[in-house]
C-alpha positions in Angstrom: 0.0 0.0 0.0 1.1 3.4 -0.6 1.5 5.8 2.1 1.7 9.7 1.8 2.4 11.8 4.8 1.2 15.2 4.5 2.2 18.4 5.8 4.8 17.5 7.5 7.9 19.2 9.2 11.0 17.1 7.2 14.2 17.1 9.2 16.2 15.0 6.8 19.0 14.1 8.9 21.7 15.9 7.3 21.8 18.9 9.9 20.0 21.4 7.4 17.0 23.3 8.0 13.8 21.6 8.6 11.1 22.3 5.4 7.3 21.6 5.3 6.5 19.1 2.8 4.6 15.7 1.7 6.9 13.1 1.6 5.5 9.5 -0.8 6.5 6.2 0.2 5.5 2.8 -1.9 7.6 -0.3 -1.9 9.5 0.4 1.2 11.0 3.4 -0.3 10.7 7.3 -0.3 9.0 7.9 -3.9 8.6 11.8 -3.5 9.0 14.6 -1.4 6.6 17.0 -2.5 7.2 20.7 -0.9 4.7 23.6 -1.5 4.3 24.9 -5.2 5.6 21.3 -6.2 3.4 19.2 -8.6 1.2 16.5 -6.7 2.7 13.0 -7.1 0.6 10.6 -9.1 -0.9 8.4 -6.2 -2.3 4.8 -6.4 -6.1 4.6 -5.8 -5.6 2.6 -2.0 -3.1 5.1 -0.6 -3.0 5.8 2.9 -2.7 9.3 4.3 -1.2 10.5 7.5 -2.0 14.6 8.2 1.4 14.7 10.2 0.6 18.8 10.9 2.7 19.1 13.9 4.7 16.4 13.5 8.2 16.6 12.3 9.4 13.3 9.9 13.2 12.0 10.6 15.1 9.4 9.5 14.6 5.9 12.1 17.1 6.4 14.8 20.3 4.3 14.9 21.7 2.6 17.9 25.4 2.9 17.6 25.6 0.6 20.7 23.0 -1.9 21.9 22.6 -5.3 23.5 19.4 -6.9 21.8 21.5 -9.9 20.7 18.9 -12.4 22.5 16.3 -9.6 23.1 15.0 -9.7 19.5 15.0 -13.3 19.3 13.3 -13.8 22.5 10.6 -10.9 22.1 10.6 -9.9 18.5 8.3 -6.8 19.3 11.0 -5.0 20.8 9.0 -2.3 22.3 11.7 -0.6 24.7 13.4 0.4 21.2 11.2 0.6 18.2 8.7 3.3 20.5 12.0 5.4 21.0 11.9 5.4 16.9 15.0 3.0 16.6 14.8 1.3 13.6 18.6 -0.4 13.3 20.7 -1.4 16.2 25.0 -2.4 15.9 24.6 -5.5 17.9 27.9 -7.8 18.8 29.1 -5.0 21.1 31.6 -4.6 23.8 33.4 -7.8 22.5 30.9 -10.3 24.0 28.4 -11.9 22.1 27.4 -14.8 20.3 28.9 -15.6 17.1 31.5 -16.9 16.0 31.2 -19.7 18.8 32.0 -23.8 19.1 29.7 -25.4 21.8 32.8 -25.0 24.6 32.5 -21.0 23.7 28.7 -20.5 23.8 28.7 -22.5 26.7 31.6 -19.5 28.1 29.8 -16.9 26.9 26.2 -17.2 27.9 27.5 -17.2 31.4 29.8 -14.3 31.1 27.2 -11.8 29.7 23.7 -13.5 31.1 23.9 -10.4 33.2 23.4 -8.3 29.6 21.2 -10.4 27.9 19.8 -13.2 30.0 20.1 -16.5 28.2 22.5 -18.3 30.9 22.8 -22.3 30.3 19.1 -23.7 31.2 17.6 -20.4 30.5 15.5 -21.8 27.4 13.5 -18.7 25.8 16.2 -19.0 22.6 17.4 -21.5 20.9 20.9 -21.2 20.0 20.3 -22.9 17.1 23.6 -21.0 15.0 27.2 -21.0 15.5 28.7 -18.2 12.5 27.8 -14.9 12.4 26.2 -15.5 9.2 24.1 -18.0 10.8 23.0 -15.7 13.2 22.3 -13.6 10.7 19.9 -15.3 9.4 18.1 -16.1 12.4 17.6 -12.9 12.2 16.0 -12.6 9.1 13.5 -14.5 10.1 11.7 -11.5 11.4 12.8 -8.8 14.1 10.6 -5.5 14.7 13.9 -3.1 14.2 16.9 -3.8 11.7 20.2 -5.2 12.9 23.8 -4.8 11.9 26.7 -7.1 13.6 30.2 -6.6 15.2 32.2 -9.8 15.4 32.8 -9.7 19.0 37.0 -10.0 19.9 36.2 -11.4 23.4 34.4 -14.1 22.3 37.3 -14.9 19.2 39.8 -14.8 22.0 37.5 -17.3 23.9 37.7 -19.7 20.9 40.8 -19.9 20.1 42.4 -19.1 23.1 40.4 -19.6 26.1 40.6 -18.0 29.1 43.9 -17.4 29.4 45.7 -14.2 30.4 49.2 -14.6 28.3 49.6 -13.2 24.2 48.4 -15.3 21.9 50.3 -18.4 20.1 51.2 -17.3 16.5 48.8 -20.3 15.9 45.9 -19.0 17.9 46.7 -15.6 16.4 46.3 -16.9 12.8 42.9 -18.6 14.3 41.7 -15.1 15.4 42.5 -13.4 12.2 40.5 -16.3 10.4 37.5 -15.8 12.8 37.1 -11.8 12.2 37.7 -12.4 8.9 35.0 -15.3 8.3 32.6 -12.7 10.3 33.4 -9.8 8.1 33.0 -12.2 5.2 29.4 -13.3 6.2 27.9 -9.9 7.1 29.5 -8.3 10.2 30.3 -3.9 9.7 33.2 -4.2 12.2 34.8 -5.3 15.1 34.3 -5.1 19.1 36.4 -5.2 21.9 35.5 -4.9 25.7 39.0 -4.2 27.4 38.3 -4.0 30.7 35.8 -7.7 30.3 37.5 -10.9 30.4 39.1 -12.7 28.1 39.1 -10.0 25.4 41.3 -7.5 28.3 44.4 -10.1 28.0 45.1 -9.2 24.5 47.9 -7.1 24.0 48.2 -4.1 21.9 50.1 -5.7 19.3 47.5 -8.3 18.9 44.6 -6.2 18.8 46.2 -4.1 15.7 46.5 -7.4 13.8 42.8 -8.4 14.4 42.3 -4.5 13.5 44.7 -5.5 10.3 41.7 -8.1 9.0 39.0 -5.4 9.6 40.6 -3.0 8.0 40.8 -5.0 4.8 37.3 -5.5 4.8 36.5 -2.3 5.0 35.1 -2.5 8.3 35.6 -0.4 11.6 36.9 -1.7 15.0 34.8 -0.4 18.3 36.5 -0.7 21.6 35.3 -0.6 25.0 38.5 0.8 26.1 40.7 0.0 28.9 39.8 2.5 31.5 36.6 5.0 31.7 38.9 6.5 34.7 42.7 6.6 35.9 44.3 6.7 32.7 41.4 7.0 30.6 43.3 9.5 28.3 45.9 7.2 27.3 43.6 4.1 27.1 41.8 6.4 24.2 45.3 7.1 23.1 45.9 3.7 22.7 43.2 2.8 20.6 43.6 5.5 18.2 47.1 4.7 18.0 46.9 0.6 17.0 43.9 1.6 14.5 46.1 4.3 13.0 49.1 1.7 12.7 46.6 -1.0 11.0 45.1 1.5 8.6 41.6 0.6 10.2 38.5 3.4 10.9 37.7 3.7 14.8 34.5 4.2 16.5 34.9 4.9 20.0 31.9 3.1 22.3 30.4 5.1 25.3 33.4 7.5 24.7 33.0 8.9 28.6 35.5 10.2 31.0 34.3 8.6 34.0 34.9 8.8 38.1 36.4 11.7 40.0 39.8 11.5 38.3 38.4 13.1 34.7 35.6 15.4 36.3 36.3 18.4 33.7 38.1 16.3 31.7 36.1 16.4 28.3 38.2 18.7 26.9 41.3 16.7 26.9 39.3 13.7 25.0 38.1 16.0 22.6 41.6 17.7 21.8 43.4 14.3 21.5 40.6 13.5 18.8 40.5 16.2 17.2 44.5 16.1 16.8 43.9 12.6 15.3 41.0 13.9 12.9 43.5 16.3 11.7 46.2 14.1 10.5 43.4 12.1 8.6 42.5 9.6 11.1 38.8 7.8 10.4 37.3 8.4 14.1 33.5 8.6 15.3 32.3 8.0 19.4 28.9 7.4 20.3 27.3 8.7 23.8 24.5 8.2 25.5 22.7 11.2 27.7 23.0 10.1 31.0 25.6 10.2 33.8 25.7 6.7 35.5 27.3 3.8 33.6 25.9 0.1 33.7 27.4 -3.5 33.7 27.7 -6.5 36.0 28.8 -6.3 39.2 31.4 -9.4 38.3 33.1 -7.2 35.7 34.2 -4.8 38.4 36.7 -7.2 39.5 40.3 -7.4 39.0 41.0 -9.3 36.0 43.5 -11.8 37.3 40.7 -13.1 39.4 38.3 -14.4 36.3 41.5 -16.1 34.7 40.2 -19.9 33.5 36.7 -18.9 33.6 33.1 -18.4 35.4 34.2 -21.7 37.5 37.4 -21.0 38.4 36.5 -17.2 40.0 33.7 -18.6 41.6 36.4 -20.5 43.2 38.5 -18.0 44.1 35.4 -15.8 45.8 34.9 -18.8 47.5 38.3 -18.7 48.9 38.7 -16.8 52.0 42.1 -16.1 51.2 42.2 -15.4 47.7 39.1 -13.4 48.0 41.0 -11.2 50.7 42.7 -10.7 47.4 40.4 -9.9 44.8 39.0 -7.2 48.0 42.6 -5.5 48.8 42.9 -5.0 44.7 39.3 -3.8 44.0 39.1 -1.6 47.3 42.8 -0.5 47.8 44.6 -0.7 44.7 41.9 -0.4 42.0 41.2 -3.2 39.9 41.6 -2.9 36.5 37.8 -3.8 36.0 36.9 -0.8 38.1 38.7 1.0 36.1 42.0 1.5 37.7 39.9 3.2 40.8 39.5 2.0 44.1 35.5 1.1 44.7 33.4 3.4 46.0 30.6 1.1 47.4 28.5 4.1 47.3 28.0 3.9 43.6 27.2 0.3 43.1 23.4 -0.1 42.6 22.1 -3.6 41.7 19.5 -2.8 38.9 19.1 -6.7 38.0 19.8 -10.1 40.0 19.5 -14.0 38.1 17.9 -15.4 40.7 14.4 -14.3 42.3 15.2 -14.9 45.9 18.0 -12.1 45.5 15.5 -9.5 44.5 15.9 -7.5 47.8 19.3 -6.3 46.6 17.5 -4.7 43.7 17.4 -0.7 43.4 20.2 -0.6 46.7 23.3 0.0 46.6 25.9 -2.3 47.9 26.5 0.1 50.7 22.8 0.3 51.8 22.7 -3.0 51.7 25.8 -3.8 53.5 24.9 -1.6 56.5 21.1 -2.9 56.4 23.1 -6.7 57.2 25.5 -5.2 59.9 28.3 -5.7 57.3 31.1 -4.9 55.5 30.1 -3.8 51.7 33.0 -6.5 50.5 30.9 -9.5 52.2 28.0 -8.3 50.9 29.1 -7.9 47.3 31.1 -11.2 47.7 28.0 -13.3 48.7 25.9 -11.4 46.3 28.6 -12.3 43.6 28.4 -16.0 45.0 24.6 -16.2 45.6 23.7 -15.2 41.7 26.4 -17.0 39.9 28.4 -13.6 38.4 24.4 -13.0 37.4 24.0 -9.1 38.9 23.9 -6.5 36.9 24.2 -2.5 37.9 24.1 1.1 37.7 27.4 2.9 38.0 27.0 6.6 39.1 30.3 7.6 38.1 29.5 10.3 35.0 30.0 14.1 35.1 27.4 15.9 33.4 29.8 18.6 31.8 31.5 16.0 30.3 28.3 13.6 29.0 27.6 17.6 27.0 30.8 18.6 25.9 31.1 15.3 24.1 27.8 15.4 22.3 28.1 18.5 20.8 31.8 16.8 18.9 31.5 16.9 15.0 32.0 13.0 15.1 29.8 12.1 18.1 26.7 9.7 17.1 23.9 8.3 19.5 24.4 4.7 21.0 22.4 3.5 23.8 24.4 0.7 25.7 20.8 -0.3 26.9 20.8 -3.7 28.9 17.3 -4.5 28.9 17.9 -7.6 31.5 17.2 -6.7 35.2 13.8 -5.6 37.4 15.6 -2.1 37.5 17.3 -1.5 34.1 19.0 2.2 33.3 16.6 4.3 32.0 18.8 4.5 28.6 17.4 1.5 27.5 14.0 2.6 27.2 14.9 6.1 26.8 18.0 7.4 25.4 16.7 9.2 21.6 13.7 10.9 23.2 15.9 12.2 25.7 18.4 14.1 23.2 15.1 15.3 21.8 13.2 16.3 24.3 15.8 17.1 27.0 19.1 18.0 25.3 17.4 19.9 22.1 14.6 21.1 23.3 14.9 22.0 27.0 18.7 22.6 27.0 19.5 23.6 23.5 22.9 22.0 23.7 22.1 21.0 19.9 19.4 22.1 17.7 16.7 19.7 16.6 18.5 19.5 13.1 21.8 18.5 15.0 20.7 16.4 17.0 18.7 14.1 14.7 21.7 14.3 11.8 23.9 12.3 15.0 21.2 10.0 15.7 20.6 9.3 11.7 23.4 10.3 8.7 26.0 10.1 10.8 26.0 6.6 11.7 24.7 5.6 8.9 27.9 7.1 7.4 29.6 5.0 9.2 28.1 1.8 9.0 28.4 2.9 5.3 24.6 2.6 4.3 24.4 4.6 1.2 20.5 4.5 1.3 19.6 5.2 5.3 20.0 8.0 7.2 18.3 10.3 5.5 14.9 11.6 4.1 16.1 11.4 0.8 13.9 10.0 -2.6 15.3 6.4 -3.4 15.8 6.4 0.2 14.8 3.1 2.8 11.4 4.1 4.5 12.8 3.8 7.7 11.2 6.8 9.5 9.9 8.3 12.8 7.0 10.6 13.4 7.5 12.8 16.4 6.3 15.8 18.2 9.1 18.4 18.9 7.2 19.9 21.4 6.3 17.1 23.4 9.1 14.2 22.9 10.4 12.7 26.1 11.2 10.2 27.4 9.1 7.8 29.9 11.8 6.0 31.6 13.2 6.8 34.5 15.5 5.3 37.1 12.3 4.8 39.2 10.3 3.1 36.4 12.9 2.4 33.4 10.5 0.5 31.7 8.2 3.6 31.4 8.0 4.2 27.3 8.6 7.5 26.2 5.9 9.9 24.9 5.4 12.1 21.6 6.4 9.4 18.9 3.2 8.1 17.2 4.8 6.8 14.3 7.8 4.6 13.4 8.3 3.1 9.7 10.4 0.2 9.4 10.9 -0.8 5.4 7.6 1.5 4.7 5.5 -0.2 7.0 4.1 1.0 10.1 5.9 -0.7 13.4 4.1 2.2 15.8 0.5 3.2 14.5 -0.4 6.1 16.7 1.5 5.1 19.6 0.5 1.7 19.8 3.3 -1.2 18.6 1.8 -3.1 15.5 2.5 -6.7 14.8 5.0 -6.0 12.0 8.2 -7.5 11.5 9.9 -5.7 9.2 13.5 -5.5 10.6 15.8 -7.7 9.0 19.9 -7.9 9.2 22.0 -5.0 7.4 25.2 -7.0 6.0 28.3 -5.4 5.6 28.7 -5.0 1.3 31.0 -7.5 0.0 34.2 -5.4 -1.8 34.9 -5.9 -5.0 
């Protein structure tokens, strides 16, 4: 059926004025824009009409940065995004996920991340029915309410071909690695992920990384690191990737690019100078941010990273240790472990948002502290039986962000909208459910920090730019029909850190492939997401 919305407010995505116009869509596609004193387009006798008077028509919104790997398979409605206007999502992030695996890996890696996605061994609301990326591709294809785009995740090549060891890479397992990324690349995956501060991906050297970074380069792809440190040293951990990708020839998108905990309070500026220095030499380099101050993970990735060395099993045995434990405490309290970011903890700002296990839900919406001095106890035995009691399950909030620094870094030329939103947990940070309303309504809007043209282009042609989609990311004719209806005066978002669930408000419509995925604020039963492959070269 055709569709023609009418009257409408076009902000294209490309950071130009917004126009009034009718813009015609048929086949999944933008047919014609039609702006005042234009000829009318020739319409088919069924079209539909939207009077979208008030409304302003975007591009869909892209996640630069999400963890939906199991949460489209398991509900394929996808609310929490597609209401925010989502239409695509970079999956495969923070170099954890699910493809390339053998049965030992998957095994690995459903309890390492079941704190992101849920899907732990016994947990049986997916079948893992694919081992290759472009298998899991294609369980995608199947039907998913947003589109989806796939980083081979580094972590979980290192867990293949290495294990869980913390020593460099064999030139044999290196080769292994190389072959991995590059049978990813091959199937379908943009890029490449890393999460440096998660087990086992962190033991990789530098030198190691730029050869993995090597493959992706020659793929055209672009590597995305969870750095080493949001905290001390996060300067040089940026450094460092900026360096290796520059040394491999390979483009770099920087995930969550914060400056994190009291030692970078202020510190924006020195991010953004050591980028801009990089984007002036030539380097390929775009970040993604999303518009909140806490961070959030599991509480098991805080630990120091010697402790998780051999696997889940093997740190459970060490927290069940008195005296290794005594350990793992003096390095995370005292020292700072390099899973806390080179800081020493601050109990203070560890909120559990999510637990595995149901009998653990009183932990839930506390912070270890609070909890600890409910028991009569030291927050270390708390967080150590809590750690024990859910099987590395927990998940948190992290309230270690600076507001001057989460807007100084979205107003960067390169800077592109990525939500990091763990949907797993009873208390889940609000960015999951809320993080593109909330540059609308909040940042634009309210604040100003970007105009409403800005601040769409970075949630639309700029990551599309560099996911290299030649025909997303902008209301263009020939275009994809991937596009959100919203109010500018009344966008927001819903969730909060009360209720994160809460969906946001002022998006009535959301088009994926030209077909309607919110009808006047209610989710439809389309499907119309489907993967987004990288394009073969020549």
């Amino acid at each position: 059926m055709d569709l023609l919305i009418q009257d409408t407010r076009v902000i294209d995505g490309s950071g130009a004025a917004s126009y009034r116009a009718d813009v015609h869509v048929r086949e999944g596609r933008i047919v014609a824009i039609r702006r005042e004193g234009d000829p009318a387009p020739a319409l088919a006798p069924n079209t539909r009409t939207i009077d979208a008077a008030g409304l302003a028509l975007a591009p869909g919104f892209i996640d630069m940065h999400a963890h939906s790997d199991l949460a489209l398979l398991r509900d394929p409605g996808h609310e929490a995004k597609v209401a925010q206007g989502v239409t695509l999502e970079v999956l495969g992030q923070d170099g954890l996920s699910y493809a390339p695996v053998d049965d030992r890996t998957l095994e690995g890696v459903r309890r390492s991340i079941a704190g992101w996605n849920g899907g732990a061994p016994g947990d049986e609301s997916v079948d893992f029915d694919w081992r290759t990326v472009g298998e899991y591709l294609d369980r995608l294809d199947r039907g998913i309410a947003v589109n989806a785009a796939y980083l081979v995740p580094q972590g979980t090549v290192r867990m293949f071909a290495v294990g869980w060891d913390d020593r460099p890479a064999t030139d044999a397992e290196l080769t292994r690695m190389k072959q991995l990324v590059a049978e990813g690349l091959e199937q379908g995956a943009v890029g490449m992920s890393s999460g440096l501060t998660y087990t086992p991906g962190m033991y990789a050297p530098a030198a190691e990384l730029t050869e993995l970074c090597r493959v992706v380069a020659r793929y055209d792809g672009y590597y995305c690191p969870h750095h080493r440190s949001y905290g001390a040293g996060a300067l040089q951990a940026y450094e460092e990737m900026v360096q290796l990708t520059r040394e491999a020839g390979c483009a770099l998108h920087l995930a969550h690019a914060t400056m994190n905990f009291g030692v970078n309070k202020g510190r924006a500026g020195d991010l953004l100078e050591l980028l801009d220095a990089a984007l002036a030499e030539g380097a390929d380099i775009s970040l993604d941010t999303y518009p909140y101050t806490p961070g959030s993970t599991t509480l098991v990735a805080t630990l120091p990273s010697w402790a998780s060395e051999g696997g889940p099993d093997a740190l459970l045995a060490r927290l069940a240790d008195d005296e290794t434990a005594e350990k793992i405490r003096h390095h995370l309290e005292e020292i700072g472990s390099d899973g806390c970011h080179g800081v020493p903890m601050e109990w203070e700002t560890i909120e559990i948002s999510g637990v595995s296990r149901p009998e653990l839900t009183s932990y839930v919406g506390r912070t270890i502290e609070q909890s600890a001095k409910d028991r009569g106890e030291t927050p270390w035995v708390t967080a150590r039986r809590l750690l024990l009691d859910d099987r590395l399950g927990s998940t948190i909030l992290q309230h270690v962000g600076h507001e001057e620094n989460v807007r100084a870094i979205m107003r960067h030329r390169v800077h592109t909208g990525g939500s990091d939103g763990i949907l797993q947990g009873a208390k889940p940070h609000p960015r999951a459910y809320g993080t593109f309303p909330h540059y609308l309504g909040r940042y634009a809007r309210e604040l100003g920090i970007l105009s409403l043209e800005e601040t769409v282009a970075h949630l639309t042609s700029r990551p599309a730019a560099r996911l290299r989609l030649a025909d997303r990311g902008l209301v263009r004719e020939g275009y994809r029909a991937d596009l959100v209806l919203f109010d500018p005066a009344t966008v927001a978002a819903g969730s909060t850190f009360d209720a994160p669930r809460t969906l946001p408000t002022g998006i009535p419509y959301v088009l994926v492939d030209g077909r309607f995925a919110m009808y006047d604020g209610v989710r439809t039963d389309v499907l119309a997401g489907r993967s987004v492959r990288r394009t073969p070269s020549a």
